[in-house]
PDB file of the backbone (N, CA, C, O) and the ligand in Angstrom, with CONECT records:
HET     ZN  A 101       1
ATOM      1  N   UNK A   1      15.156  69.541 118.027  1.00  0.00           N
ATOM      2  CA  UNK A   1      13.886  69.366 117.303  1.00  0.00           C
ATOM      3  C   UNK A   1      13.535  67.894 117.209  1.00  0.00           C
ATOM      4  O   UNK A   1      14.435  67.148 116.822  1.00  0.00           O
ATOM      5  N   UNK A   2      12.244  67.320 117.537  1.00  0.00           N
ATOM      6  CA  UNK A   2      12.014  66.094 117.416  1.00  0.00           C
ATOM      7  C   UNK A   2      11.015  65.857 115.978  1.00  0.00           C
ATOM      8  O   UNK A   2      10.046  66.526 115.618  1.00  0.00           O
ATOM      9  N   UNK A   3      11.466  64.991 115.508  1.00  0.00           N
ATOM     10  CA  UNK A   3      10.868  64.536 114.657  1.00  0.00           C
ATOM     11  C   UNK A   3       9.411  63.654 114.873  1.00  0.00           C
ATOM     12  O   UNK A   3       9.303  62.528 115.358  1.00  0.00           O
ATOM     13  N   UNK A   4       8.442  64.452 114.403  1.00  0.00           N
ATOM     14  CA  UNK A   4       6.934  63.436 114.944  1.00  0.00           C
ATOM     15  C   UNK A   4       6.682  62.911 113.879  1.00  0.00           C
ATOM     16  O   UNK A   4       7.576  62.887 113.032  1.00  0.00           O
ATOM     17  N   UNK A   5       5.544  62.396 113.622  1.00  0.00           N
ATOM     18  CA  UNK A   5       5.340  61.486 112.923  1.00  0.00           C
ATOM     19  C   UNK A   5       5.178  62.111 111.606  1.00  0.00           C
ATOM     20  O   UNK A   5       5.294  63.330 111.476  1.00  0.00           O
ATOM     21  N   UNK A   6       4.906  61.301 110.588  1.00  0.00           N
ATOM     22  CA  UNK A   6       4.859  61.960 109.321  1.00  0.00           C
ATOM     23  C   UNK A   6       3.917  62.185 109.234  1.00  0.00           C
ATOM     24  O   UNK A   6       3.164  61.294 109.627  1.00  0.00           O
ATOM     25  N   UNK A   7       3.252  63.445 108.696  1.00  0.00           N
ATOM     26  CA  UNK A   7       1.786  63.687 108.063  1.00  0.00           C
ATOM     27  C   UNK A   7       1.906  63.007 106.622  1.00  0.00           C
ATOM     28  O   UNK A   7       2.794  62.928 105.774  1.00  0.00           O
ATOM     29  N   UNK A   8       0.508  62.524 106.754  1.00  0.00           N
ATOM     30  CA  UNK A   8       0.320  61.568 105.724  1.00  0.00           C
ATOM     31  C   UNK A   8       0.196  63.141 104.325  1.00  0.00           C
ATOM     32  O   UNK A   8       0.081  64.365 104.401  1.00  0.00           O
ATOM     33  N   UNK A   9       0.297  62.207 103.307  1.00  0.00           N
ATOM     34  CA  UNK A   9      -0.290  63.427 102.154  1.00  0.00           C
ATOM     35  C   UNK A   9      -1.042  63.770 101.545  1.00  0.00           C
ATOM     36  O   UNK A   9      -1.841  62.921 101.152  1.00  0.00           O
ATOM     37  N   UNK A  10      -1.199  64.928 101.190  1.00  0.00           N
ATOM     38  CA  UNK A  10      -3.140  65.074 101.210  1.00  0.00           C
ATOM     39  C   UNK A  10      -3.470  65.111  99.421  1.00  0.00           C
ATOM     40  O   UNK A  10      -4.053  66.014  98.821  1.00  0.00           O
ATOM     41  N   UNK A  11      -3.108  64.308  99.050  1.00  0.00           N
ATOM     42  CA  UNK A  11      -3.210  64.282  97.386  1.00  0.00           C
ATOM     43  C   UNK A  11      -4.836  63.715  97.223  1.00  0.00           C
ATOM     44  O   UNK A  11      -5.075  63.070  96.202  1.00  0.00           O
ATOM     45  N   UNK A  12      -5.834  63.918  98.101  1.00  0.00           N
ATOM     46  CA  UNK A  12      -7.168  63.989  97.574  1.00  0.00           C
ATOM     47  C   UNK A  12      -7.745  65.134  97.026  1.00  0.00           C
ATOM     48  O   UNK A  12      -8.297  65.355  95.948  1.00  0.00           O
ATOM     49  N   UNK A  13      -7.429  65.993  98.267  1.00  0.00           N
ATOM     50  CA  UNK A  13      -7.495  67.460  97.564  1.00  0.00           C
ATOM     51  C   UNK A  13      -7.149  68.242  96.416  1.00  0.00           C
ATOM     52  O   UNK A  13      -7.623  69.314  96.038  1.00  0.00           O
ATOM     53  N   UNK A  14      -6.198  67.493  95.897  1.00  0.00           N
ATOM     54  CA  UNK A  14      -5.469  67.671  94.895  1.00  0.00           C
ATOM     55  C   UNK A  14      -6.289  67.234  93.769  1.00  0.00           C
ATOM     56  O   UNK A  14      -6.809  68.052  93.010  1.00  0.00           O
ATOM     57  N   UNK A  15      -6.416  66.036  93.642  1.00  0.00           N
ATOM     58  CA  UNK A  15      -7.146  64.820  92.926  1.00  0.00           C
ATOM     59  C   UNK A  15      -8.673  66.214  92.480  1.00  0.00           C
ATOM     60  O   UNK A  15      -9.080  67.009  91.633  1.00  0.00           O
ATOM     61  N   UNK A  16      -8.813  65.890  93.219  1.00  0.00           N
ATOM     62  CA  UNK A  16     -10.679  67.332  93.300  1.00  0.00           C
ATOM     63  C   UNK A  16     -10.194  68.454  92.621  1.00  0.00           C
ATOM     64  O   UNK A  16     -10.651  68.644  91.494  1.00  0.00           O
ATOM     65  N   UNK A  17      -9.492  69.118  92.996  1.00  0.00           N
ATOM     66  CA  UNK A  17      -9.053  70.380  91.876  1.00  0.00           C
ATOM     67  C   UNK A  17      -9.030  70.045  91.153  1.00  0.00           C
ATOM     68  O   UNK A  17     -10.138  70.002  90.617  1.00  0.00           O
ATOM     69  N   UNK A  18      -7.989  69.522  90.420  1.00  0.00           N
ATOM     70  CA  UNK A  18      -7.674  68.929  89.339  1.00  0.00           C
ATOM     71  C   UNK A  18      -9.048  68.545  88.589  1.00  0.00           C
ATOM     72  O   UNK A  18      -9.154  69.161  87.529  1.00  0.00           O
ATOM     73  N   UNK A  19     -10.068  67.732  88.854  1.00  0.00           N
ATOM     74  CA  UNK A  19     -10.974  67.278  88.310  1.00  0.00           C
ATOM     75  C   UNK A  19     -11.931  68.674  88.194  1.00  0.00           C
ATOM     76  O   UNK A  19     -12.911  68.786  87.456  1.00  0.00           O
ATOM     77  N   UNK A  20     -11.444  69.619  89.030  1.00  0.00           N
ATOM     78  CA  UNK A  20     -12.922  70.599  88.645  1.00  0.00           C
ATOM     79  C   UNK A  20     -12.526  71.127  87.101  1.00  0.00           C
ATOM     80  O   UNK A  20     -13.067  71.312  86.011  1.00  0.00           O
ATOM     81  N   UNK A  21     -11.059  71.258  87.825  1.00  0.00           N
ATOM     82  CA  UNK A  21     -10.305  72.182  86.049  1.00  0.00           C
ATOM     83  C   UNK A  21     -10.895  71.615  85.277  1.00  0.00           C
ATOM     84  O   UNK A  21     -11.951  72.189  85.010  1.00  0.00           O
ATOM     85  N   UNK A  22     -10.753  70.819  84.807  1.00  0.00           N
ATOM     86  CA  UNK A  22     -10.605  69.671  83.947  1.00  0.00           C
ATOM     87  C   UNK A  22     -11.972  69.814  83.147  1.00  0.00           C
ATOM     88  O   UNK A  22     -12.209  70.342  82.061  1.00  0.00           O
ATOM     89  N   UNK A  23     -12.933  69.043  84.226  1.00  0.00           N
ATOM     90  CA  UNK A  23     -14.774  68.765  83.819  1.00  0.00           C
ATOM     91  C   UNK A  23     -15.515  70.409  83.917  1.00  0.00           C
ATOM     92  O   UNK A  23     -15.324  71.267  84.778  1.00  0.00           O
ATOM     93  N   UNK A  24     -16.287  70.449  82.865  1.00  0.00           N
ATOM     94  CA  UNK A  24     -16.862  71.485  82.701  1.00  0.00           C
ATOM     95  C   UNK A  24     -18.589  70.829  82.879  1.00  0.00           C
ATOM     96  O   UNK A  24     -19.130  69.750  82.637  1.00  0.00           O
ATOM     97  N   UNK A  25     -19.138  72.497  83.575  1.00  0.00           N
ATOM     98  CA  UNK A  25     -20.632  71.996  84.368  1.00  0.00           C
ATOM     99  C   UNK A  25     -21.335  72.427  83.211  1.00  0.00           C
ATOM    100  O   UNK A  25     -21.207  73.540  82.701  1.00  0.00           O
ATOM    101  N   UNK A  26     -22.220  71.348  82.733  1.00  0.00           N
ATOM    102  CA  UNK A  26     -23.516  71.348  81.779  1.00  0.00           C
ATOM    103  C   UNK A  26     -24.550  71.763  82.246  1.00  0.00           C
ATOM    104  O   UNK A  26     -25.132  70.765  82.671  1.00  0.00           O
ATOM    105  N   UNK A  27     -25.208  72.726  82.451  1.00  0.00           N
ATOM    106  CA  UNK A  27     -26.513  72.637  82.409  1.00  0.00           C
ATOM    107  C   UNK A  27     -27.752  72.519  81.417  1.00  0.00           C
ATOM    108  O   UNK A  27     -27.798  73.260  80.435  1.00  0.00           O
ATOM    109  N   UNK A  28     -28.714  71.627  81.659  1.00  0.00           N
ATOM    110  CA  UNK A  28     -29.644  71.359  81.156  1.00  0.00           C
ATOM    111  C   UNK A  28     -31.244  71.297  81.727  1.00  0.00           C
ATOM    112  O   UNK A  28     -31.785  70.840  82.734  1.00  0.00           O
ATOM    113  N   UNK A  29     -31.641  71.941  80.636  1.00  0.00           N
ATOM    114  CA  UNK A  29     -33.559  71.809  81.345  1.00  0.00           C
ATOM    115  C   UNK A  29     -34.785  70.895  80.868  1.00  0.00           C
ATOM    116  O   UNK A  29     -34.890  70.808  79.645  1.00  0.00           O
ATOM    117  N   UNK A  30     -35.278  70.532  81.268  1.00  0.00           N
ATOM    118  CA  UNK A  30     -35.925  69.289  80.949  1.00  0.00           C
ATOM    119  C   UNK A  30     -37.614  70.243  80.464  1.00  0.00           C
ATOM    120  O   UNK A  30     -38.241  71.020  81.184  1.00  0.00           O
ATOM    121  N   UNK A  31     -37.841  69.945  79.489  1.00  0.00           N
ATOM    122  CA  UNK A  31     -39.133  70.459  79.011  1.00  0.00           C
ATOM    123  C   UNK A  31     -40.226  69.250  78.606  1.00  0.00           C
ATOM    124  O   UNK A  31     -39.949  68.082  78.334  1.00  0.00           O
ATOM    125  N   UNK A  32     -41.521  69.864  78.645  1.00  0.00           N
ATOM    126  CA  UNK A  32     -42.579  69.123  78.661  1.00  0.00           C
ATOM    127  C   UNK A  32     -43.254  69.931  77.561  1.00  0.00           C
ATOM    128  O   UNK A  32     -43.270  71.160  77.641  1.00  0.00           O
ATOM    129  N   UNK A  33     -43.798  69.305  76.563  1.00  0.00           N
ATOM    130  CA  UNK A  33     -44.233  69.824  74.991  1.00  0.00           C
ATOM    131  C   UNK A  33     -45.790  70.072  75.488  1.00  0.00           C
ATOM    132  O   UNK A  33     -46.241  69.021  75.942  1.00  0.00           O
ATOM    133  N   UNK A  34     -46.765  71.187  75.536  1.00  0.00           N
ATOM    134  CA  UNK A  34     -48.125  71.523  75.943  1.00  0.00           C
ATOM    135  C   UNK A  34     -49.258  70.359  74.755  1.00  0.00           C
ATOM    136  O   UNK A  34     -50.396  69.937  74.961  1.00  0.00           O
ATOM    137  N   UNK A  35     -48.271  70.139  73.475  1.00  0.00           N
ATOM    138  CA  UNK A  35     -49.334  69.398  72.630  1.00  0.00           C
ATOM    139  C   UNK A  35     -49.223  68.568  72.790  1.00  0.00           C
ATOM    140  O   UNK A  35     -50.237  67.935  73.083  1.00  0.00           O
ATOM    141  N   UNK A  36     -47.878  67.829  72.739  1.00  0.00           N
ATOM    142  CA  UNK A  36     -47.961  66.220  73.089  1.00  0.00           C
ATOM    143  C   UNK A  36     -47.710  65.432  74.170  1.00  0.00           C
ATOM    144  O   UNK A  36     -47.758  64.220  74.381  1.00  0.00           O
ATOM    145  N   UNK A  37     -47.410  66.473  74.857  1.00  0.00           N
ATOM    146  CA  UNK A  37     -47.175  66.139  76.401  1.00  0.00           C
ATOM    147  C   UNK A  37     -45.704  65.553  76.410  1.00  0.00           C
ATOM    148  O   UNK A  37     -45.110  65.402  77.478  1.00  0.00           O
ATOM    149  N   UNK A  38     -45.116  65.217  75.158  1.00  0.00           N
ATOM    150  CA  UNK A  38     -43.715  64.374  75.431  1.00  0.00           C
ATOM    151  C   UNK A  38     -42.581  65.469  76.179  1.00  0.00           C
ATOM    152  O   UNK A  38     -42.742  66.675  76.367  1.00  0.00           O
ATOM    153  N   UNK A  39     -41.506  64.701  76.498  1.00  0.00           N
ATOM    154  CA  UNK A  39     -40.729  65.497  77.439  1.00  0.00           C
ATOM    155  C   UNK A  39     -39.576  65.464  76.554  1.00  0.00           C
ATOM    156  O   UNK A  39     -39.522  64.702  75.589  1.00  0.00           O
ATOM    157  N   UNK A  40     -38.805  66.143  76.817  1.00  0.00           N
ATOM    158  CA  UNK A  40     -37.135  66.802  75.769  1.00  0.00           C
ATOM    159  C   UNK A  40     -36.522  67.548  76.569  1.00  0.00           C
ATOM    160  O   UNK A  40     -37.002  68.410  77.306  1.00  0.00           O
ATOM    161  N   UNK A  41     -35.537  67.261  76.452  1.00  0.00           N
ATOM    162  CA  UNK A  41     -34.081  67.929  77.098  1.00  0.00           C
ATOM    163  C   UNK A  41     -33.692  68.560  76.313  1.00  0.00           C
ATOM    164  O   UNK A  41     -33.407  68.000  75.255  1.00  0.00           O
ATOM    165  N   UNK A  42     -33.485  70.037  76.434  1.00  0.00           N
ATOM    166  CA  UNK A  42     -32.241  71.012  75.900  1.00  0.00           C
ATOM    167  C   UNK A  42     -31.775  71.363  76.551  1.00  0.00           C
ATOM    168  O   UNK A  42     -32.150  71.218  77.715  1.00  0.00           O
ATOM    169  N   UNK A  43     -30.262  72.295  76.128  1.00  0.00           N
ATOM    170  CA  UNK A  43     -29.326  73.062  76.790  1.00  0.00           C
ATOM    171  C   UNK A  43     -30.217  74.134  77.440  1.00  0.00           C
ATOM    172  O   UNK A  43     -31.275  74.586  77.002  1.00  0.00           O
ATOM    173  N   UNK A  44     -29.320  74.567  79.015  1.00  0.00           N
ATOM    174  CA  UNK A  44     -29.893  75.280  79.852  1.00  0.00           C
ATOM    175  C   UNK A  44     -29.663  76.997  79.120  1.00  0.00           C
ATOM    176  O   UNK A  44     -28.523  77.340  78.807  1.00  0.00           O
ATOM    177  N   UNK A  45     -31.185  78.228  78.853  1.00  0.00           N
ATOM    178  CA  UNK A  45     -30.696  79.105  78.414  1.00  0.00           C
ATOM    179  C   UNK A  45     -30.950  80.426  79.390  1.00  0.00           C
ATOM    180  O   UNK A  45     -32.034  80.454  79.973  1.00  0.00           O
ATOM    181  N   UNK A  46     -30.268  81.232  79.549  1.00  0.00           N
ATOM    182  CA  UNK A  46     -30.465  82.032  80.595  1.00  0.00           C
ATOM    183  C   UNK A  46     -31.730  82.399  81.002  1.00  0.00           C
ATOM    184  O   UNK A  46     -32.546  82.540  80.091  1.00  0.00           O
ATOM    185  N   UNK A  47     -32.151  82.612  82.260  1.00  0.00           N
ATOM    186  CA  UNK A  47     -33.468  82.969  82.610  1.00  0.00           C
ATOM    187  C   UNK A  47     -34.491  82.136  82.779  1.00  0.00           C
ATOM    188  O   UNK A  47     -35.659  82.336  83.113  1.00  0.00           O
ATOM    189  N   UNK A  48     -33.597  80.691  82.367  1.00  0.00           N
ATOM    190  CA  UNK A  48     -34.873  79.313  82.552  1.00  0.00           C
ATOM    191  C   UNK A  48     -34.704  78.791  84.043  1.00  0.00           C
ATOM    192  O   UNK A  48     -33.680  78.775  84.725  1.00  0.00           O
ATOM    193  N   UNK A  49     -36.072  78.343  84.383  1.00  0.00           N
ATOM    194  CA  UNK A  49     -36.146  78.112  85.826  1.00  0.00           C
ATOM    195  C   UNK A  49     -37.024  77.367  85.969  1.00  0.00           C
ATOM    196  O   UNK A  49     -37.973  77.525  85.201  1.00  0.00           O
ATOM    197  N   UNK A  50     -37.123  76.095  87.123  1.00  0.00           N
ATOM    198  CA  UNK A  50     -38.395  74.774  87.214  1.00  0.00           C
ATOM    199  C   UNK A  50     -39.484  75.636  86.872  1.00  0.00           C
ATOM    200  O   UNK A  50     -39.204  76.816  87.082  1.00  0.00           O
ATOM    201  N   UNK A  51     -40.784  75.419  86.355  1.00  0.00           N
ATOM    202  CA  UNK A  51     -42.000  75.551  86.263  1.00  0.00           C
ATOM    203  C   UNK A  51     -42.680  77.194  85.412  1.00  0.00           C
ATOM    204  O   UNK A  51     -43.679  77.901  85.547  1.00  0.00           O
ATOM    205  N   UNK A  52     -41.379  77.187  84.491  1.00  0.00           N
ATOM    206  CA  UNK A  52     -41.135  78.472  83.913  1.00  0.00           C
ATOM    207  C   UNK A  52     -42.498  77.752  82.709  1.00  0.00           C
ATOM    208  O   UNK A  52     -42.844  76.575  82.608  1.00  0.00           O
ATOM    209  N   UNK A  53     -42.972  78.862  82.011  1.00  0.00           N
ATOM    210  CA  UNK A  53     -43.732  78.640  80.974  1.00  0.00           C
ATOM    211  C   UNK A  53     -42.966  79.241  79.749  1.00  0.00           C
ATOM    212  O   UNK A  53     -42.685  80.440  79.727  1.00  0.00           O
ATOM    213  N   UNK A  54     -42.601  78.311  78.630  1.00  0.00           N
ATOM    214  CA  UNK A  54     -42.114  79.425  77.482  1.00  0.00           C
ATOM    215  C   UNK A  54     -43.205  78.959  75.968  1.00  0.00           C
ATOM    216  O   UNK A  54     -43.489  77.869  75.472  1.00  0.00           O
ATOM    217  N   UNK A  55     -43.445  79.878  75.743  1.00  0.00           N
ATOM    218  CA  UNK A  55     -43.659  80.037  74.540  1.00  0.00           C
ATOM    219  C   UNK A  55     -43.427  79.929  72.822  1.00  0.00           C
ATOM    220  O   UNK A  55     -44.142  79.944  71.820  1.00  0.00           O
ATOM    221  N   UNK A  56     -42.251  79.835  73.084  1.00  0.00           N
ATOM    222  CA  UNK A  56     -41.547  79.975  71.713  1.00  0.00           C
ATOM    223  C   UNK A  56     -40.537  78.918  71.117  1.00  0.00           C
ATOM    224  O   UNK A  56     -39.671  79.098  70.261  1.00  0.00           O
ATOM    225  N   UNK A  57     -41.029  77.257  72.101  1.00  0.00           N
ATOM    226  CA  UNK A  57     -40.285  76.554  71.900  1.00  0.00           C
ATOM    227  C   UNK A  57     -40.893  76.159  71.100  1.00  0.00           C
ATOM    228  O   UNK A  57     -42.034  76.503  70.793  1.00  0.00           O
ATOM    229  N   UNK A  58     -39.864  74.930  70.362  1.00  0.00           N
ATOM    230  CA  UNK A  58     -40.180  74.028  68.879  1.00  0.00           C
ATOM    231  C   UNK A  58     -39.762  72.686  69.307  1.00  0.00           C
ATOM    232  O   UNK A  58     -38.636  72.216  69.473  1.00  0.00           O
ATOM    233  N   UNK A  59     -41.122  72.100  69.470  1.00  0.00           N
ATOM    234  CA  UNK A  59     -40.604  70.325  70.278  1.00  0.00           C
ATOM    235  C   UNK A  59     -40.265  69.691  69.334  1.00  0.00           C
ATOM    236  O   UNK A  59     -40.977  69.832  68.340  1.00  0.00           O
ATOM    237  N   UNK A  60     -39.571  69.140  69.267  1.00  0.00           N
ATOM    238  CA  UNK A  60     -38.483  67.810  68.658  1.00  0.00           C
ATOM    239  C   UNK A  60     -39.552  66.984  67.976  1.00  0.00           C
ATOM    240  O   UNK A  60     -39.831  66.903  66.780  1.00  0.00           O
ATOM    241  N   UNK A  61     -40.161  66.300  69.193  1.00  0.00           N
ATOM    242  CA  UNK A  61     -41.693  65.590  68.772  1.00  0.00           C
ATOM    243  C   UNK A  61     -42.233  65.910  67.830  1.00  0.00           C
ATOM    244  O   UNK A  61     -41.955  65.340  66.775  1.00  0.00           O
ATOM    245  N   UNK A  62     -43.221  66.959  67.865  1.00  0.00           N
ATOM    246  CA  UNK A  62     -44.151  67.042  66.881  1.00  0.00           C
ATOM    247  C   UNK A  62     -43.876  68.273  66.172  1.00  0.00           C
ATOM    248  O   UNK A  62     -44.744  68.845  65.512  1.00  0.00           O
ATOM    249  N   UNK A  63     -42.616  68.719  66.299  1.00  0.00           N
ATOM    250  CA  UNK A  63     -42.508  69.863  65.505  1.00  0.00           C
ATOM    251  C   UNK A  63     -43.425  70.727  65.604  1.00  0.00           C
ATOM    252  O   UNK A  63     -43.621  71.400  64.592  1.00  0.00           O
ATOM    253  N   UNK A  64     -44.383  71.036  66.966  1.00  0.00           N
ATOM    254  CA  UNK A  64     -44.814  72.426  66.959  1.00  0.00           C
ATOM    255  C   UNK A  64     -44.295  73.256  67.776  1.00  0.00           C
ATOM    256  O   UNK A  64     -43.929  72.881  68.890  1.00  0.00           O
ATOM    257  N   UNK A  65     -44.166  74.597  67.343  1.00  0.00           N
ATOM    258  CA  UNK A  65     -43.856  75.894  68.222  1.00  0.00           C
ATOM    259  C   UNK A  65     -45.289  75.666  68.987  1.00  0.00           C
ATOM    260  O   UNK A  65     -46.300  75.448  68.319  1.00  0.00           O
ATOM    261  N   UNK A  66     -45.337  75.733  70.636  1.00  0.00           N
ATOM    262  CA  UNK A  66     -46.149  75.766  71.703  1.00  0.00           C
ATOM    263  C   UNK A  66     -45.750  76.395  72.701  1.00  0.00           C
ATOM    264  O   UNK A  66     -44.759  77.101  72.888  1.00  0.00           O
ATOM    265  N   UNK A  67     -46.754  76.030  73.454  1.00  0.00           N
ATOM    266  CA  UNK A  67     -46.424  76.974  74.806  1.00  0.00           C
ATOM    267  C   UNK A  67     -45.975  75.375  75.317  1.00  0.00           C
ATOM    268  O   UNK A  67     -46.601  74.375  74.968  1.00  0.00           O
ATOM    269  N   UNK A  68     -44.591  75.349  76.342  1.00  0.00           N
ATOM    270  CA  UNK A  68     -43.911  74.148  77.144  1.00  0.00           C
ATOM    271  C   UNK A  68     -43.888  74.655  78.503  1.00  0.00           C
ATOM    272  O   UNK A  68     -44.487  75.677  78.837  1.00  0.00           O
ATOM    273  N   UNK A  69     -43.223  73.969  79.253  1.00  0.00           N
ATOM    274  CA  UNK A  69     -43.283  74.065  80.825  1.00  0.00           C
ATOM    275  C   UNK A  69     -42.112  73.907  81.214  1.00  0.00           C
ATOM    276  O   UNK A  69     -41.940  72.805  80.694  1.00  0.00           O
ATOM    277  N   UNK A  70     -41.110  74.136  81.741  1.00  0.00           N
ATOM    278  CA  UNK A  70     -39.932  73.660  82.157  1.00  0.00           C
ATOM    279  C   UNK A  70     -39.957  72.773  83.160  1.00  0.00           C
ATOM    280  O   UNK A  70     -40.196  73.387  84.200  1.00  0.00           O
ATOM    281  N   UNK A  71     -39.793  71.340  83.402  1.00  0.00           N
ATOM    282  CA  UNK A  71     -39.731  70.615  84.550  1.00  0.00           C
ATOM    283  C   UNK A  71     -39.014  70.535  85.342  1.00  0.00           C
ATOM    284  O   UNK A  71     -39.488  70.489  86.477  1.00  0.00           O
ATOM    285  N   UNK A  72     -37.229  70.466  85.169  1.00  0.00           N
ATOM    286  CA  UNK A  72     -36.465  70.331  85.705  1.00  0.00           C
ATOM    287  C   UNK A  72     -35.298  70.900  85.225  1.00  0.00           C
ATOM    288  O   UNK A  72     -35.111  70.808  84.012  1.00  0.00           O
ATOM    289  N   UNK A  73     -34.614  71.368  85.786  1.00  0.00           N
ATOM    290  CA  UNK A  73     -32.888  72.126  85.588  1.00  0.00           C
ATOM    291  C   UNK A  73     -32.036  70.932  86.376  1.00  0.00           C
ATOM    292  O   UNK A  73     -32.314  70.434  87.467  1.00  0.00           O
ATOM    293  N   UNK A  74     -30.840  70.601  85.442  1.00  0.00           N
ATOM    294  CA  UNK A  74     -29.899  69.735  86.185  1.00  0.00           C
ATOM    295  C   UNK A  74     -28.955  69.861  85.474  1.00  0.00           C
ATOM    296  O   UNK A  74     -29.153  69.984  84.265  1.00  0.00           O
ATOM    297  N   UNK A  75     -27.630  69.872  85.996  1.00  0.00           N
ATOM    298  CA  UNK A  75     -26.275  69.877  85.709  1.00  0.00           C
ATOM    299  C   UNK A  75     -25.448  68.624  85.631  1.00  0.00           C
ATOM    300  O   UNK A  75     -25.651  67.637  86.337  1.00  0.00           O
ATOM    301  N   UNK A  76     -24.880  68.687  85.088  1.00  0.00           N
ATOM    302  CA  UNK A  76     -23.652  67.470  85.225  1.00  0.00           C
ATOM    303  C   UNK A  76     -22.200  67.996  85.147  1.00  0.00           C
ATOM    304  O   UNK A  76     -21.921  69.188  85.018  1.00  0.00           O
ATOM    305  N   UNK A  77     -21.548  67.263  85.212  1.00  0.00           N
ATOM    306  CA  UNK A  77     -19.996  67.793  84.901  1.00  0.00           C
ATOM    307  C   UNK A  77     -19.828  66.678  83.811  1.00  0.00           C
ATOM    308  O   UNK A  77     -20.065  65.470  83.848  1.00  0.00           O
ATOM    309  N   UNK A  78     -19.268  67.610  82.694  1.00  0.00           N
ATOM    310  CA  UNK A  78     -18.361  66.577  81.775  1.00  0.00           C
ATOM    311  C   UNK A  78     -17.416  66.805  81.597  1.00  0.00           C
ATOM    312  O   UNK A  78     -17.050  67.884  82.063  1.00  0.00           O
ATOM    313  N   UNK A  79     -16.430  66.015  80.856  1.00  0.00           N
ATOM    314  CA  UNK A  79     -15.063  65.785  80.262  1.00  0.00           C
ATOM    315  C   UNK A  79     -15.119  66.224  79.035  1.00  0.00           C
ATOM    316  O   UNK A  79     -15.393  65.466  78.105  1.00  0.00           O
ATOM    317  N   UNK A  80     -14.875  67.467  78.875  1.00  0.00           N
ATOM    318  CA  UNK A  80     -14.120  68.067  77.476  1.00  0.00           C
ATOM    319  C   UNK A  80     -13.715  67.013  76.270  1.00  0.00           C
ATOM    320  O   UNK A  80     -14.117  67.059  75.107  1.00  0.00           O
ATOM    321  N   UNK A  81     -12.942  66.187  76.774  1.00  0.00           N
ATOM    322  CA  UNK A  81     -11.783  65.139  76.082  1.00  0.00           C
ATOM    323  C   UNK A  81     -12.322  64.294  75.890  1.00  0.00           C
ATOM    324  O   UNK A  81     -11.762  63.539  75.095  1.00  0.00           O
ATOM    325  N   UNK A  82     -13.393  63.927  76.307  1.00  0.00           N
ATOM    326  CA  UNK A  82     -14.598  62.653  75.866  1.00  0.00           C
ATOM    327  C   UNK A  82     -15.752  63.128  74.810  1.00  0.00           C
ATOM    328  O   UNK A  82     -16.501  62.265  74.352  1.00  0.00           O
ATOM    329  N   UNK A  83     -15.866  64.183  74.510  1.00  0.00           N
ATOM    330  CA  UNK A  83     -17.002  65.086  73.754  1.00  0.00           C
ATOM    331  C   UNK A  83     -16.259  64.785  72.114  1.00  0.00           C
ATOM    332  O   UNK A  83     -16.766  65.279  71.107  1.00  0.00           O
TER     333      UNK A  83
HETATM  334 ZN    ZN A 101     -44.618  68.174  71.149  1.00  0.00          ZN2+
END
């Protein structure tokens, strides 16, 4: 048996698992208030989708229940242990 060269070691792959365990995926949707036009981020809630219309939100801003728009859905990964 000949000995070839060493395979190097693949501890990147490793490194990546590890980090998926770890970080948990946030989602969040970016809303646009119909009265004041200002924009606000909340947590993502099932069934929300870009350019969704809801009704029954309560903007931060001006404190009215309106009709909003959903602009954008985006995720992040965070660290549990940093929260
Ligand atoms: Zn508003």
């Amino acid at each position: 048996m000949s000995e070839g060269p060493e395979l190097p070691p693949i501890p990147s792959i490793g490194d990546v698992l590890g980090r998926k365990k770890r970080f948990i995926q946030k989602k969040s949707s970016v809303i646009r208030c119909k009265k004041c036009q200002g924009k606000y981020t909340r947590s993502f809630r099932s069934g929300d989708y870009t350019f969704k219309k809801i009704d029954n939100e309560k903007c931060p801003d001006c404190k009215e229940i309106t009709q909003s728009t959903i602009l954008e859905i985006y995720s992040e990964w965070i660290d549990p242990k940093k929260e």
